[in-house]
C-alpha positions as CSV (number, residue, x, y, z in Angstrom):
1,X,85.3,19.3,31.2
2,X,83.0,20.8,33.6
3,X,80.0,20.4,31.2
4,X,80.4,16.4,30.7
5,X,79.8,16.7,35.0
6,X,77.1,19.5,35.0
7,X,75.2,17.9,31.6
8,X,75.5,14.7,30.2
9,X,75.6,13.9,26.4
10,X,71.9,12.9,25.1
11,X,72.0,9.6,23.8
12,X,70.3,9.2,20.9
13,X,68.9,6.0,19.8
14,X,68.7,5.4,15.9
15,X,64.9,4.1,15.0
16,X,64.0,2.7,12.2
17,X,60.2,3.2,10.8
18,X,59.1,0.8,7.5
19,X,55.2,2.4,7.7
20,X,55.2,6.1,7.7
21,X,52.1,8.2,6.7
22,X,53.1,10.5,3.2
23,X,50.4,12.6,4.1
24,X,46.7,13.4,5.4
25,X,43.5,14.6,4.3
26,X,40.1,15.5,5.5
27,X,36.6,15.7,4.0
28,X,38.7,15.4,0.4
29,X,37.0,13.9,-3.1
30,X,38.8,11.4,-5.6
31,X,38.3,10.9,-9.2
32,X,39.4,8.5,-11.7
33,X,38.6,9.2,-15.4
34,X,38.9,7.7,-18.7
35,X,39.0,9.2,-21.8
36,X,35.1,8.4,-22.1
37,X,33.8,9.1,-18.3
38,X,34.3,9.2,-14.5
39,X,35.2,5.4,-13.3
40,X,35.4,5.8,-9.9
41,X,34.2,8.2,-7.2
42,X,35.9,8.2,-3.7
43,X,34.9,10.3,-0.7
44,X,35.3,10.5,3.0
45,X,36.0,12.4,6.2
46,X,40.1,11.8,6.6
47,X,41.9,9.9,4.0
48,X,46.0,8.8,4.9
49,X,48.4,8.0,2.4
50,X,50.8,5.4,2.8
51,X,52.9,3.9,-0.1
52,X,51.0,1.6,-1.0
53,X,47.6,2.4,0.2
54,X,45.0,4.4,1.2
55,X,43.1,4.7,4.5
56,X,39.8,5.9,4.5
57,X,37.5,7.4,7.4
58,X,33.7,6.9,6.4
59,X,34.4,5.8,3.2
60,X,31.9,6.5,-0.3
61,X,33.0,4.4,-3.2
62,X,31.1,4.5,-6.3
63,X,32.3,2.3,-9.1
64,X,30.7,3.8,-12.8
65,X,33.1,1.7,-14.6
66,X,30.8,-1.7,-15.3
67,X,27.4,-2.0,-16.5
68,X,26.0,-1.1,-13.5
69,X,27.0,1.8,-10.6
70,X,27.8,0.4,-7.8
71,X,28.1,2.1,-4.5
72,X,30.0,1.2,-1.6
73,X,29.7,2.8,2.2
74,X,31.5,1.5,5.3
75,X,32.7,3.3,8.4
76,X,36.5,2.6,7.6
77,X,38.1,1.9,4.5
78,X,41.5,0.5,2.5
79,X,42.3,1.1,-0.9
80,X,45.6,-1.4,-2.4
81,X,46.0,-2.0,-5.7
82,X,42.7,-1.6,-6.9
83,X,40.9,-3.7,-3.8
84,X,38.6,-1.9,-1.9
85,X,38.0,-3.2,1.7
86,X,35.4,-2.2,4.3
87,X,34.7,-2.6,7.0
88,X,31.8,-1.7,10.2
89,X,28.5,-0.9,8.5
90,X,29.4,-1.7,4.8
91,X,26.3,-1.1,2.5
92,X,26.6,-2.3,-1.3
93,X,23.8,-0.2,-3.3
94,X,23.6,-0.8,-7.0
95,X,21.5,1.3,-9.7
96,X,19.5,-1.9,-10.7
97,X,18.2,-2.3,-6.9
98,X,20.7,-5.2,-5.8
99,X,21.6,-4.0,-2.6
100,X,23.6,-5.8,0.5
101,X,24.6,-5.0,4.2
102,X,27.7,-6.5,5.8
103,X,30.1,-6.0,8.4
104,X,32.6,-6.4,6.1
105,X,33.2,-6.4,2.3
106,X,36.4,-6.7,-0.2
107,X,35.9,-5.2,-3.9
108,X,38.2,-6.4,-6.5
109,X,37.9,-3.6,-9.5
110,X,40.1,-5.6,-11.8
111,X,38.1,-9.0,-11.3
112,X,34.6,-7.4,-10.7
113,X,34.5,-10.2,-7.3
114,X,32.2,-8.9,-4.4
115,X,33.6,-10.8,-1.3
116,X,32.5,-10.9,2.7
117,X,33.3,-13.9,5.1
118,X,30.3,-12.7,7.6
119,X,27.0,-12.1,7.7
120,X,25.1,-10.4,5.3
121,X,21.6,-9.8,4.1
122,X,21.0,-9.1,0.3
123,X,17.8,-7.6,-1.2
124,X,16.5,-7.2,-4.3
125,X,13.2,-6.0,-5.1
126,X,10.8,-7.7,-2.0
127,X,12.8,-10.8,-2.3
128,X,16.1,-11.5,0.2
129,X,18.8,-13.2,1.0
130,X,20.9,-14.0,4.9
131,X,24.1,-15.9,4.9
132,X,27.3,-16.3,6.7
133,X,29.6,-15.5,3.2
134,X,29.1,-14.0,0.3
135,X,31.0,-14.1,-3.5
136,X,29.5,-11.9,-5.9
137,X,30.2,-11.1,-9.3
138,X,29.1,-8.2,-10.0
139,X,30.0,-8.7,-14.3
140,X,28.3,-12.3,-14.6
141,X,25.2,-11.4,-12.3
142,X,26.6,-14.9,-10.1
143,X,26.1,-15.1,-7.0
144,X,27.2,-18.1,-4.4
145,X,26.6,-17.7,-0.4
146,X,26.8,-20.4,2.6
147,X,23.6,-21.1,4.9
148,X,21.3,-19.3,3.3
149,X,18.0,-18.7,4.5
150,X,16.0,-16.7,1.3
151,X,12.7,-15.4,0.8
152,X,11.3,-14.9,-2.8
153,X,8.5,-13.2,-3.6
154,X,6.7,-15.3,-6.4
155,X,5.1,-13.0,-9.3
156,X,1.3,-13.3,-10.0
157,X,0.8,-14.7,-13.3
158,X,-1.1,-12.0,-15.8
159,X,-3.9,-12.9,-18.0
Protein backbone atom coordinates (compact mmCIF):
# COMPACT_ATOMS: atom_id res chain seq x y z
CA UNK A 1 0.00 0.00 0.00
CA UNK A 2 2.70 2.30 0.75
CA UNK A 3 4.00 2.14 -2.82
CA UNK A 4 0.54 3.35 -4.57
CA UNK A 5 1.41 6.74 -1.96
CA UNK A 6 5.23 6.90 -2.57
CA UNK A 7 4.91 6.01 -6.62
CA UNK A 8 2.06 6.23 -8.65
CA UNK A 9 1.02 3.68 -11.42
CA UNK A 10 2.32 5.00 -15.03
CA UNK A 11 -0.40 5.48 -17.16
CA UNK A 12 0.05 4.32 -20.39
CA UNK A 13 -1.81 5.58 -23.24
CA UNK A 14 -2.39 3.09 -26.17
CA UNK A 15 -1.26 4.88 -29.75
CA UNK A 16 -2.04 3.90 -32.71
CA UNK A 17 0.49 4.53 -35.83
CA UNK A 18 -0.95 3.73 -39.66
CA UNK A 19 2.62 5.11 -41.38
CA UNK A 20 5.59 3.50 -39.77
CA UNK A 21 9.05 3.44 -41.62
CA UNK A 22 10.05 -0.73 -42.35
CA UNK A 23 13.41 0.37 -42.59
CA UNK A 24 16.33 2.92 -43.75
CA UNK A 25 19.12 3.21 -46.04
CA UNK A 26 21.88 5.45 -46.92
CA UNK A 27 24.05 6.03 -50.09
CA UNK A 28 22.30 2.36 -51.29
CA UNK A 29 21.91 1.33 -55.25
CA UNK A 30 18.67 -0.35 -56.77
CA UNK A 31 18.27 -2.54 -59.75
CA UNK A 32 15.52 -3.95 -61.66
CA UNK A 33 16.32 -6.58 -64.39
CA UNK A 34 14.74 -8.53 -66.93
CA UNK A 35 15.70 -11.56 -68.34
CA UNK A 36 17.28 -9.45 -71.34
CA UNK A 37 18.82 -6.25 -69.29
CA UNK A 38 18.94 -3.82 -66.45
CA UNK A 39 15.43 -1.68 -66.61
CA UNK A 40 15.88 0.60 -64.02
CA UNK A 41 18.67 2.17 -62.11
CA UNK A 42 17.93 3.91 -58.62
CA UNK A 43 20.39 5.71 -56.45
CA UNK A 44 20.52 8.24 -53.63
CA UNK A 45 21.91 9.38 -50.29
CA UNK A 46 18.97 7.89 -47.75
CA UNK A 47 16.25 5.86 -49.04
CA UNK A 48 12.98 4.91 -46.38
CA UNK A 49 10.76 2.15 -46.82
CA UNK A 50 7.26 2.41 -46.10
CA UNK A 51 4.64 -0.20 -47.38
CA UNK A 52 3.88 1.13 -50.12
CA UNK A 53 6.62 3.39 -51.13
CA UNK A 54 9.74 4.58 -51.25
CA UNK A 55 11.37 7.92 -50.11
CA UNK A 56 14.28 9.05 -51.69
CA UNK A 57 17.07 11.68 -50.66
CA UNK A 58 18.82 13.14 -53.85
CA UNK A 59 17.34 10.85 -55.97
CA UNK A 60 19.16 9.20 -59.57
CA UNK A 61 16.64 7.39 -61.73
CA UNK A 62 17.56 6.04 -64.90
CA UNK A 63 14.93 4.25 -66.90
CA UNK A 64 16.81 1.71 -69.74
CA UNK A 65 13.55 0.02 -70.34
CA UNK A 66 12.21 2.21 -73.59
CA UNK A 67 13.86 3.18 -76.64
CA UNK A 68 15.64 5.68 -75.16
CA UNK A 69 17.57 6.06 -71.47
CA UNK A 70 16.10 8.35 -69.67
CA UNK A 71 17.52 9.95 -66.58
CA UNK A 72 15.94 11.48 -63.85
CA UNK A 73 17.61 13.79 -60.89
CA UNK A 74 15.78 15.80 -58.15
CA UNK A 75 16.66 16.67 -54.59
CA UNK A 76 13.83 14.40 -53.04
CA UNK A 77 12.04 11.61 -54.41
CA UNK A 78 8.80 9.06 -54.14
CA UNK A 79 8.61 5.85 -55.73
CA UNK A 80 4.54 4.17 -55.60
CA UNK A 81 3.61 1.79 -57.78
CA UNK A 82 5.85 2.31 -60.53
CA UNK A 83 5.34 6.48 -60.45
CA UNK A 84 8.28 8.34 -59.87
CA UNK A 85 7.88 11.83 -58.38
CA UNK A 86 10.42 14.62 -57.92
CA UNK A 87 10.64 17.21 -56.71
CA UNK A 88 13.31 20.62 -55.96
CA UNK A 89 15.75 20.73 -58.88
CA UNK A 90 14.38 17.85 -61.12
CA UNK A 91 16.48 17.42 -64.36
CA UNK A 92 15.11 15.02 -67.16
CA UNK A 93 18.31 14.01 -69.40
CA UNK A 94 17.71 11.61 -72.17
CA UNK A 95 20.44 9.73 -74.54
CA UNK A 96 19.03 11.43 -77.74
CA UNK A 97 19.67 15.04 -76.17
CA UNK A 98 15.99 15.86 -75.07
CA UNK A 99 16.62 17.36 -71.88
CA UNK A 100 14.19 19.43 -69.31
CA UNK A 101 14.47 21.23 -65.84
CA UNK A 102 11.62 21.56 -63.47
CA UNK A 103 10.73 21.98 -60.00
CA UNK A 104 8.78 19.20 -60.16
CA UNK A 105 8.17 16.08 -62.29
CA UNK A 106 5.88 12.74 -62.00
CA UNK A 107 7.14 9.59 -64.28
CA UNK A 108 4.66 6.98 -65.02
CA UNK A 109 6.89 3.75 -66.03
CA UNK A 110 3.74 1.75 -67.02
CA UNK A 111 2.27 4.66 -69.35
CA UNK A 112 5.60 6.12 -70.49
CA UNK A 113 3.74 9.97 -69.40
CA UNK A 114 6.28 12.65 -68.39
CA UNK A 115 4.17 15.11 -66.21
CA UNK A 116 5.01 18.69 -64.30
CA UNK A 117 2.26 21.36 -63.40
CA UNK A 118 5.16 24.21 -63.14
CA UNK A 119 7.56 25.73 -64.90
CA UNK A 120 9.90 24.14 -67.00
CA UNK A 121 12.41 24.78 -69.70
CA UNK A 122 13.04 21.99 -72.34
CA UNK A 123 16.05 21.85 -74.77
CA UNK A 124 16.96 20.05 -77.49
CA UNK A 125 19.82 20.53 -79.58
CA UNK A 126 20.06 24.81 -79.71
CA UNK A 127 16.38 24.97 -79.97
CA UNK A 128 13.98 25.41 -76.47
CA UNK A 129 11.10 25.40 -75.03
CA UNK A 130 9.52 27.57 -71.41
CA UNK A 131 6.08 26.76 -70.10
CA UNK A 132 3.99 26.65 -67.10
CA UNK A 133 3.01 22.57 -67.62
CA UNK A 134 4.33 19.96 -69.24
CA UNK A 135 2.88 16.30 -70.69
CA UNK A 136 5.37 14.30 -72.30
CA UNK A 137 5.38 11.03 -73.82
CA UNK A 138 8.35 9.82 -73.77
CA UNK A 139 7.08 6.32 -76.27
CA UNK A 140 5.22 8.58 -79.01
CA UNK A 141 7.84 11.50 -79.00
CA UNK A 142 4.42 13.93 -78.09
CA UNK A 143 4.70 16.55 -76.44
CA UNK A 144 1.87 19.23 -75.29
CA UNK A 145 2.79 22.34 -72.79
CA UNK A 146 0.69 25.66 -71.84
CA UNK A 147 2.22 29.25 -72.55
CA UNK A 148 4.91 28.48 -74.26
CA UNK A 149 7.44 30.79 -75.36
CA UNK A 150 9.95 28.57 -77.97
CA UNK A 151 12.95 29.28 -79.81
CA UNK A 152 13.94 27.04 -82.85
CA UNK A 153 16.91 27.21 -84.46
CA UNK A 154 16.08 26.94 -88.35
CA UNK A 155 18.68 24.54 -90.31
CA UNK A 156 20.67 26.12 -93.29
CA UNK A 157 19.59 24.60 -96.35
CA UNK A 158 22.72 22.43 -98.14
CA UNK A 159 23.50 22.62 -101.68
Amino acid sequence: MMIYFFFKPLDIKEQTFTDVPIFEISSFNLYEVDKKSVTTVMNGDKAIKYSDRYKISNINYTDNSEKYLANMRANNGIYKDDIITLNGDVFYDREDGLAFKSDMLTYNKKTNLTKTDKDFVLYKNENSIRGTSLIYNNVLNKLQADNVVVKYQLGESKK
